[in-house]
Backbone bond lengths (Angstrom), bond angles and torsions (degrees), N, CA, C in turn:
res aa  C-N    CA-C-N  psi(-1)  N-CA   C-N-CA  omega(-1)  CA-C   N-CA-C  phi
1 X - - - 1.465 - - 1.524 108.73 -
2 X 1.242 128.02 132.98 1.209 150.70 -165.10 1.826 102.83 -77.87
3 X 1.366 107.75 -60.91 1.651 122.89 -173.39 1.754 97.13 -102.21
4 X 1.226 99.51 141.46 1.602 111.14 -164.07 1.788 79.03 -104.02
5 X 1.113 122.81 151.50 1.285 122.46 123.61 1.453 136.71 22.36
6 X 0.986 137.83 -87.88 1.434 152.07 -171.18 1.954 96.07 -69.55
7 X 1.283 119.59 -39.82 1.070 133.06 173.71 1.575 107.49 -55.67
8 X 1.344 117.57 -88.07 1.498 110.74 154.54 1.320 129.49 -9.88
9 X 1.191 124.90 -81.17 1.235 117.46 153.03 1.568 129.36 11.03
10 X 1.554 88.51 -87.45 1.418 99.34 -152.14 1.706 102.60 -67.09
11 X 1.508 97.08 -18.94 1.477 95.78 -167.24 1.861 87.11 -75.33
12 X 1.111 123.90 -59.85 1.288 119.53 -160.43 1.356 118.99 -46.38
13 X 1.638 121.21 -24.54 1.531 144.06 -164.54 1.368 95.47 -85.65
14 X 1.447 121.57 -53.73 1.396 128.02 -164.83 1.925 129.18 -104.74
15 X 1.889 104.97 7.02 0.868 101.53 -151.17 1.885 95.75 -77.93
16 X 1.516 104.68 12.83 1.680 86.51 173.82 1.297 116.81 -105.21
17 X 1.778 132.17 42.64 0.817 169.13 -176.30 1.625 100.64 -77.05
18 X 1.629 86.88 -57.07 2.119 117.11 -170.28 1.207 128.16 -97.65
19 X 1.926 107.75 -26.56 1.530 118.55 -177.32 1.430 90.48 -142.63
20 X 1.608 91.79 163.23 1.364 122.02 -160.06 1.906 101.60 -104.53
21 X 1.652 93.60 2.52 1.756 75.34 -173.09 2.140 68.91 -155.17
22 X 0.961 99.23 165.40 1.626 102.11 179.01 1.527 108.80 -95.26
23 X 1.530 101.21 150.40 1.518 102.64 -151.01 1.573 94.67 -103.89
24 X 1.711 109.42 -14.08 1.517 112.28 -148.03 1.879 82.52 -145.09
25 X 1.505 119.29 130.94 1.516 119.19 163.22 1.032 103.64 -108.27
26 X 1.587 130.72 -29.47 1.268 117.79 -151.83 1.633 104.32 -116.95
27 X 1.314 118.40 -159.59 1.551 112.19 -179.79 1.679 98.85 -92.73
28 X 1.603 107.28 -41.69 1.405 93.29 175.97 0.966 133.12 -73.03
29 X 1.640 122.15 -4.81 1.097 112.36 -158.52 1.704 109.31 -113.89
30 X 1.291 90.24 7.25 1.513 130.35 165.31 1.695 127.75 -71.64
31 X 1.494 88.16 -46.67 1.548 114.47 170.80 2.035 108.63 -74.21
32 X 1.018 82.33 -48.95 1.923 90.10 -173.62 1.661 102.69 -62.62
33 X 1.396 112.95 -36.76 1.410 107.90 178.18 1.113 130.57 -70.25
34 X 1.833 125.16 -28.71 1.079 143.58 -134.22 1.843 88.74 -107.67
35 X 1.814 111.21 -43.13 1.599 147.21 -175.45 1.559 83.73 -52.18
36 X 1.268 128.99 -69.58 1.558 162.24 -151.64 1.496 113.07 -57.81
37 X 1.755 100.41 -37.00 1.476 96.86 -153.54 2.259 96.08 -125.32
38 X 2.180 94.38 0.24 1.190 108.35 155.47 1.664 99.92 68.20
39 X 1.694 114.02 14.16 1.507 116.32 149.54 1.463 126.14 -3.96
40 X 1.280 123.07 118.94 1.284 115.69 159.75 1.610 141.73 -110.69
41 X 1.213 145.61 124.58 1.063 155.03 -158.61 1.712 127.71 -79.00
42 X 1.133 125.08 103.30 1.840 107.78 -165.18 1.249 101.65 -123.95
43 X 1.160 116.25 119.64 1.557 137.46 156.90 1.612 121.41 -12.87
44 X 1.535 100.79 -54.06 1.369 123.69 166.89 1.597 119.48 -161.74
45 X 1.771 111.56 164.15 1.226 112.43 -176.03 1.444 144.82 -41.77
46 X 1.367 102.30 -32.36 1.557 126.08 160.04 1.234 104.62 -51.27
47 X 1.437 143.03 -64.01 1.421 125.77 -176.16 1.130 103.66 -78.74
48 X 1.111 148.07 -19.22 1.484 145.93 158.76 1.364 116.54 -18.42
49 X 1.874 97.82 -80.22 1.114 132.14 160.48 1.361 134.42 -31.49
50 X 2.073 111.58 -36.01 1.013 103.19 152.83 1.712 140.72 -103.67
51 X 1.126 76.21 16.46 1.499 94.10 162.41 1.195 133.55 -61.72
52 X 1.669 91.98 -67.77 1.787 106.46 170.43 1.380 108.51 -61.93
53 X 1.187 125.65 -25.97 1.644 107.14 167.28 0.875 113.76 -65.64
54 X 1.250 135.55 -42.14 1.753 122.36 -179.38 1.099 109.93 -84.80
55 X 1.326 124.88 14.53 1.333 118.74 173.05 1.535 110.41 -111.17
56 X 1.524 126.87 14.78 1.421 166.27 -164.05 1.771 101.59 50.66
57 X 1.149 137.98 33.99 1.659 141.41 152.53 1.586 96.14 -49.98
58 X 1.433 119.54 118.87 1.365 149.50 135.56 1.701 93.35 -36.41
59 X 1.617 119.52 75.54 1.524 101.28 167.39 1.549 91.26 -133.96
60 X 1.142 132.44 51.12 1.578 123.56 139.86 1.373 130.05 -94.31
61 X 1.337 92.24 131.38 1.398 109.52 177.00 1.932 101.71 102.54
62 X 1.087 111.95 6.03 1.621 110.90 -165.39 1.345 111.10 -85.53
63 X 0.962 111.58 125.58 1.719 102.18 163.20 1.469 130.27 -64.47
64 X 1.327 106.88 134.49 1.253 107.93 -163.91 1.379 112.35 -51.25
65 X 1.393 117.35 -42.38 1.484 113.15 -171.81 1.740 114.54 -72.45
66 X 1.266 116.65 34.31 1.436 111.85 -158.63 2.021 73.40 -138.83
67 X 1.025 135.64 -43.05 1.382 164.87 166.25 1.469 98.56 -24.80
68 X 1.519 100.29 -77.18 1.470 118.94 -169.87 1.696 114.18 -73.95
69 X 1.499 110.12 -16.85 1.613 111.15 144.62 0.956 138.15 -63.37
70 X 1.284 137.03 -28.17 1.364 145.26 -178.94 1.103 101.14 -28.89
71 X 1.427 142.82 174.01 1.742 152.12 133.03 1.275 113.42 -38.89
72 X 1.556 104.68 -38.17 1.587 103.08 -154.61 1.312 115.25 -80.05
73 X 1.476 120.24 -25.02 1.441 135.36 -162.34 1.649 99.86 -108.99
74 X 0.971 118.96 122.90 1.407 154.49 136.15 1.524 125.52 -38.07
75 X 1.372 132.04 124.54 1.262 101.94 168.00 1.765 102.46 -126.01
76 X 1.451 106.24 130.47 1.339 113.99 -174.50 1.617 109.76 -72.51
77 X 1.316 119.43 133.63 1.597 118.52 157.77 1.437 136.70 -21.89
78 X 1.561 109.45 -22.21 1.386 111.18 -172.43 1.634 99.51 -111.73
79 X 1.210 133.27 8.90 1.352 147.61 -171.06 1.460 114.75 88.35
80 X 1.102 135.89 -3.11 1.343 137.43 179.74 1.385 111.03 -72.79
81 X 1.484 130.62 164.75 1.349 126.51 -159.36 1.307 106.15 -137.58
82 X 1.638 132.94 112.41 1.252 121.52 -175.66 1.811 103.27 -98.86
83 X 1.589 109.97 162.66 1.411 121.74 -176.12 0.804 112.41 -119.35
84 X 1.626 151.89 144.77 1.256 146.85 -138.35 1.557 89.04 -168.65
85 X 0.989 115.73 101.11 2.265 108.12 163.89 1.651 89.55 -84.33
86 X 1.191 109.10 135.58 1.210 140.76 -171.50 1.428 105.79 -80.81
């Protein structure tokens, strides 16, 4: 399994952050979306950060805590940070 647990979660708790109607009710169907849309997971903000740059996000100079608001980012229970392209 790709998304642990705690990952799931947070996405399932927070995914109306990103959508206007929920994309995912269940845990699996949470997992299949997340599998689907090739989500990524970061340890911490720094790889976050360089993520969305290569993913062309305007995030220089940003503060992180402005970062971890976005829609797109998730923040998991154990401090890890999931990414979601919308």
């Amino acid at each position: 399994m790709k998304y642990d647990e705690a990952v799931i979660n947070a996405f399932l708790e927070q995914q109306s952050k990103l959508f206007r109607e929920p994309v995912a009710e269940t845990y699996e169907e949470a997992e299949e979306y997340l599998a689907g849309v090739d989500a990524a997971v970061f340890d911490d903000v720094k790889k976050l950060l360089e993520y969305m740059d290569r993913l062309g996000y305007d995030v220089t100079g940003v503060p992180e805590e402005d970062v971890i608001d976005e829609a797109e980012v998730f923040e998991v229970s154990d401090g890890r940070y999931l990414f979601v392209e919308g």
